[in-house]
N, C-alpha and C positions, 0 to 999 in steps of 0.2 A: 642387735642381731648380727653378730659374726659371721659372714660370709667367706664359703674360699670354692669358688663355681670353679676355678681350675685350678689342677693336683697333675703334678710334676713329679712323679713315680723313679728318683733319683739312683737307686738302687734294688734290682730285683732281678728275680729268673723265670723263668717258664714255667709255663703247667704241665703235668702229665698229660697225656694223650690217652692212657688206659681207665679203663673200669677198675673200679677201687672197692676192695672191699671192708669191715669195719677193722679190720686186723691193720691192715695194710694203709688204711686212711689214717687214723690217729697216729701210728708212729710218726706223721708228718706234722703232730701238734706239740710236739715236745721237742727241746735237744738232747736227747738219753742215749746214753749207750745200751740201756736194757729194757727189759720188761717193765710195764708199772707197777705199783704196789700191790700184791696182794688183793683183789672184792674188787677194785676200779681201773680205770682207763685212762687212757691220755685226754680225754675229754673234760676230766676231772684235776684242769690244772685250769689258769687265768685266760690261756687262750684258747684252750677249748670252750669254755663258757661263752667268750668272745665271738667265736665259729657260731653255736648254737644261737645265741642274742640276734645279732645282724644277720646270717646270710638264709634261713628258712625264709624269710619274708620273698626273698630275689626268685625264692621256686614253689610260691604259692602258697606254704607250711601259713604256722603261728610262730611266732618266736619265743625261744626255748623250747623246743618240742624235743622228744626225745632222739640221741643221737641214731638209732637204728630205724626212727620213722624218717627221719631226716636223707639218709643212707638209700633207702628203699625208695624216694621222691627222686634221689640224685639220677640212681640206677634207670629207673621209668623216664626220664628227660633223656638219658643218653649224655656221653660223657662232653660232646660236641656242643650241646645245647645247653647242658648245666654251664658249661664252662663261658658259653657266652652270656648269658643271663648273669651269672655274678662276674664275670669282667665289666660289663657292659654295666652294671647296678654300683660298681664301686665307685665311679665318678673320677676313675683317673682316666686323666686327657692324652699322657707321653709315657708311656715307659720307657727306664734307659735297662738294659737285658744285657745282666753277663751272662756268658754263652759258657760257662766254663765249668760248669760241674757236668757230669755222665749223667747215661739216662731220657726218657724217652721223652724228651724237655721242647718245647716252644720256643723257637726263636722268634725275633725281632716281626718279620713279617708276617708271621703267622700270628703275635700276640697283638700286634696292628688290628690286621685283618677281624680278628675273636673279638678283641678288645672295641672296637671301631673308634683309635684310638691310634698317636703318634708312635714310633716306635724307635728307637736306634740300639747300635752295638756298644756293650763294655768288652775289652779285652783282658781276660784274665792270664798276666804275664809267666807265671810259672807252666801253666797248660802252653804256650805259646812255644816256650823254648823247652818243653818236652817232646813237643812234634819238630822240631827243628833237629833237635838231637836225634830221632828216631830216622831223620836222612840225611844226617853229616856225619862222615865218615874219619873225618881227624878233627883235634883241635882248632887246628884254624878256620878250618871250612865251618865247626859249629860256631865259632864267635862273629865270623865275619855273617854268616847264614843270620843268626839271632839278632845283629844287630840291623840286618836290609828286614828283618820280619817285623821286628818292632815300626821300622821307621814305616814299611806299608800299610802297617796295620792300624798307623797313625790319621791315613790318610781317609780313613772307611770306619774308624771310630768317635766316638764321644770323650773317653777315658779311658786309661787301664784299672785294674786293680789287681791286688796282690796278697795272697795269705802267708805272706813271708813269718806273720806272728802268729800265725798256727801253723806253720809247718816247723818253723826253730823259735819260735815264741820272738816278741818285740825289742829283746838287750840283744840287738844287734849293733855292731860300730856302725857310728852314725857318716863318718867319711866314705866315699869311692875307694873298691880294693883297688891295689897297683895290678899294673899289667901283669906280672911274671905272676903275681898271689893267682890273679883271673886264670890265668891258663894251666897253672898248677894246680885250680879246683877243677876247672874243665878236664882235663886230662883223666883225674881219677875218676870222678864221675862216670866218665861215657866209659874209663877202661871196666868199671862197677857195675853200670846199667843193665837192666835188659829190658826192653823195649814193654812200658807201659809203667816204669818204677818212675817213682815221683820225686821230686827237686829238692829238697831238704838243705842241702849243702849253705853255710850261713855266707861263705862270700860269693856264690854263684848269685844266693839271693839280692843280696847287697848290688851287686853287679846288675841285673835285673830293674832296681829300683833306679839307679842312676842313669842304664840306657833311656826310661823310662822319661826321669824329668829332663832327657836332654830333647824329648820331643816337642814338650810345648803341654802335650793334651793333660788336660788333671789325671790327680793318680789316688786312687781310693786306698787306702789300708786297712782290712780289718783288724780292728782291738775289741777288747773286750770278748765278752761270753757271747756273740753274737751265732759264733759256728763251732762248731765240735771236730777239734785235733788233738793232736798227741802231744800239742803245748797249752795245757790251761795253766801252766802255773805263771807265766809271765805275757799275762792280758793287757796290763795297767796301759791305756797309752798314753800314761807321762813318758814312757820308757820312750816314746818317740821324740821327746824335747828334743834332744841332740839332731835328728835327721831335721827335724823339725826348723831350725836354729841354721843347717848348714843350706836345707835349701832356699835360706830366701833370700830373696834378691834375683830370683834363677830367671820368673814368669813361669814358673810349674806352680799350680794348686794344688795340695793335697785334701782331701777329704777323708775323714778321720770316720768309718762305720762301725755300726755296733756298740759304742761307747759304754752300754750297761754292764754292768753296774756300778761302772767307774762314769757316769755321763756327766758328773764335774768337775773332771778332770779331762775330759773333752772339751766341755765348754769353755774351762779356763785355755787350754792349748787355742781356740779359736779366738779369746781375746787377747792373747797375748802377741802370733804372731798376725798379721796379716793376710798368709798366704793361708792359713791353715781353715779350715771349716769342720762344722759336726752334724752327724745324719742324725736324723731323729728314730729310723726305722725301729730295730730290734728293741728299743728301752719298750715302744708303746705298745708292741705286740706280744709282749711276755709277761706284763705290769695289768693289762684288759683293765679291770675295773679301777685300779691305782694309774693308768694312766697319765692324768691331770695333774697329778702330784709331780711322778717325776717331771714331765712336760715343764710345770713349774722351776722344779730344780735346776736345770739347764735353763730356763729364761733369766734367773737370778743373773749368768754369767757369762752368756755368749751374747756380743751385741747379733741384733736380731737380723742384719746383713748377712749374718754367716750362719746360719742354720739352716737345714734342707730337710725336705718332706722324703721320708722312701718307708715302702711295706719291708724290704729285704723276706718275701715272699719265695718260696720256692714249694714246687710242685703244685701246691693244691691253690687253683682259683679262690677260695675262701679265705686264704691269706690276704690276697691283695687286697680285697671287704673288707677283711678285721683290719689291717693296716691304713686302710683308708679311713674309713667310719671314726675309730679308735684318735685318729689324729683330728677329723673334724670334730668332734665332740668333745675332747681335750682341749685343744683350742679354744672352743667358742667357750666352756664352762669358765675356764682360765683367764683370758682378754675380756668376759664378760663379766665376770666378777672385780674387774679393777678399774672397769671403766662405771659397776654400780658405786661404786667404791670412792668412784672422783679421782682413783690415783690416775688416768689415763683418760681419753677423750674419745670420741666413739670412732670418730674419724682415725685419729692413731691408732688406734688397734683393729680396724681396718685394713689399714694400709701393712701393717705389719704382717698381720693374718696374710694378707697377697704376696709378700715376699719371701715367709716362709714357703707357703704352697705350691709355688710354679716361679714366682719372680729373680729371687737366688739362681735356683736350676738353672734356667734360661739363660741368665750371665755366664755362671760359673762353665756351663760348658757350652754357651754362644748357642743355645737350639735356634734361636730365632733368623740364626743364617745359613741353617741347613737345610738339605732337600728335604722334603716330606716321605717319609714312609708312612704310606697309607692304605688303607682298600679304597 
C-alpha cells in the first residue's frame, strides 16, 4: 500500500470567489479558445470525467452523477463552503500560489485559511515588471525600479515564475542581453505601452529571467501545452537546453512546468542537468484516466529526486481534487505494480512516493525554514 499522507501542492492558483454557473464552470475544464463540439460539453473531455469521479463524493453526491446535479449541490453549499469541503478533501497540506493571473482569485492566505492548509507566494515575473513599468517614468528608473522589485520580492517569496514561452514561445537566446540591447528594449517598450499591455518583448524577457537567477530563489518556467498563449508553436522545453546549460553552476533551480505532451523531454532535461527539475501537474490533469501511464513515462527518466507533485489548478477548487486524487492513484497503481512485480521493494517505493509528494518541494524551495502561513 502506497502511501503519500502529505502533498506539497508545488504549483497553483486560486479559486474563484463567485457562484459559477454550468456555462461559466466547464470553460475552466479545458484549455480552448472556443466553444465545444457541437451535442457536448467541456465535461466531456479526461478532466471533466476526472471533476465528476472524485469531487461529488467531498459534497454528499454519488460519484459520476450528472454534471448539472452536481452544479445545483455546489450552488445549495454556497460557493465558501463547497470550496472548503473540496480544498479541505483534497489532502493537500502547502500550496505554493502564483498570484499572477486576473481575476477574482484566492491568494495565499486565504487558500491557507479555506484550505486549512500551509500556504506561500510564487511571483510571476512578467506581471511584476508590468506594474513597475506602470510607475516608472524613464528607462532608468524602470530598470533600476524592476530590479529593487525583483530583489523584494525575493525576500516575501518561495520562487518566481515566468511565461516567457507563452508569451514569445521557449527559442529564446539562452545568454543575458547586454546592457545597451536592455535599455534599447526598455525604451521602446514603455515609449509603446499603455498601461495594462503585456511584456512580449524577447530581450526584456530574457532580462527578466536573469534578474531572476541572480536572486537565489527557484525559477519555474512554463513549457509545454500546460497554458493557452499566442505561442503554441514553440512549447518543446528541450528549447530550453541552452538556458538550461548556461545556468548551472549559478545555485538558481529551475523547475520546468507543464511538461505534456513533451513530459520526456522534461524528464530527460532533469537528468541531465542538476539544477533543472520536472512538475508533474498539467500531464495528470489532462491524461484523468491515462494518468498512470504517462506518470510512468517520466518515471522511466527523471531520477525520482527531481520530480515535484503540483495540481497547476486554477479557478475551480475541483481542480486541486482532480490533481490531487489523480496523482495519488497514479502513484500507488504504478510503484504498486513494480513492487508486485519484484522490480522494487516496498519500502523503496515508499520512500520514493514521500519525495515525490512534499519531500522534493520542501528542499527545493527550503519550506521547512519558513514561517507558517496558516489559520
Amino acid at each position: 500500500m502506497i502511501e503519500t499522507p502529505s502533498l506539497v501542492d508545488q504549483y497553483c492558483h486560486g479559486v474563484l470567489r463567485t457562484e459559477l454557473g454550468l456555462g461559466t464552470f466547464e470553460t475552466h475544464l479545458a484549455r480552448s479558445e472556443g466553444p465545444p463540439a457541437p451535442g457536448t460539453t467541456f465535461f466531456d473531455t479526461q478532466t471533466g470525467f476526472a471533476v465528476r469521479r472524485w469531487c461529488p463524493p467531498l459534497l454528499g453526491l454519488e460519484p459520476h452523477c450528472p454534471p448539472a446535479r452536481y452544479l445545483a449541490r455546489r450552488r445549495e453549499l454556497g460557493v465558501l463552503e463547497a470550496g472548503r469541503l473540496l480544498l479541505r478533501g483534497s489532502g493537500i497540506t502547502t500550496y505554493l500560489v502564483d498570484t499572477g493571473l486576473p481575476g477574482d482569485l484566492t491568494g495565499p492566505t486565504e487558500m491557507a485559511s479555506t484550505g486549512a492548509a500551509e500556504a506561500h507566494e510564487i511571483i510571476r515575473l512578467e506581471l511584476l515588471a508590468e506594474q513597475v513599468a506602470d510607475t516608472s517614468g524613464t528607462v532608468e528608473s524602470f530598470l533600476t525600479n524592476l530590479a529593487e522589485s525583483v530583489h523584494g520580492a525575493a525576500a516575501n517569496a518561495v520562487a518566481f515564475t515566468s511565461v516567457a514561452g507563452v508569451r514569445h514561445g521557449l527559442a529564446l537566446a539562452p545568454e543575458p542581453p547586454g546592457p545597451g540591447e536592455v535599455r534599447g528594449a526598455a525604451g521602446r517598450w514603455l515609449e509603446d505601452r499603455r498601461v495594462g499591455g503585456t511584456l512580449t518583448d524577447p530581450v526584456l524577457l530574457r532580462h527578466l529571467l536573469w534578474v531572476a537567477v541572480a536572486s537565489g530563489l527557484p525559477l519555474q518556467l512554463h513549457a509545454g501545452l500546460g497554458e493557452p498563449g499566442p505561442r503554441v508553436d514553440t512549447p518543446d522545453p528541450v528549447l530550453l537546453t541552452g538556458f538550461a546549460r548556461a545556468t548551472a553552476g549559478l545555485g538558481t533551480d529551475l523547475v520546468l512546468l507543464h511538461g505534456y505532451p513533451y513530459h520526456r523531454h522534461t524528464a530527460h532535461l532533469a537528468a541531465v542537468f542538476p539544477h533543472v527539475y520536472a512538475d508533474l501537474g498539467a500531464e495528470l490533469v489532462r491524461t484523468g484516466a491515462r494518468a498512470a501511464a504517462v506518470l510512468a513515462e517520466v518515471l522511466e527518466l527523471a531520477p525520482f529526486g527531481k520530480l515535484l507533485f503540483s495540481s497547476g489548478a486554477h479557478g475551480l477548487p475541483e481542480l486541486h481534487v482532480v490533481g490531487a486524487r489523480l496523482f495519488r492513484e497514479s502513484l500507488a497503481r504504478v510503484l504498486g505494480t513494480w513492487v508486485a512485480e519484484g522490480s522494487w521493494s516496498p519500502a523503496d517505493a515508499q520512500r520514493v512516493a514521500g519525495l515525490i509528494a512534499a519531500g522534493n518541494a520542501q528542499r527545493v524551495y527550503g519550506l521547512e525554514n519558513l514561517p507558517r502561513l496558516h489559520p
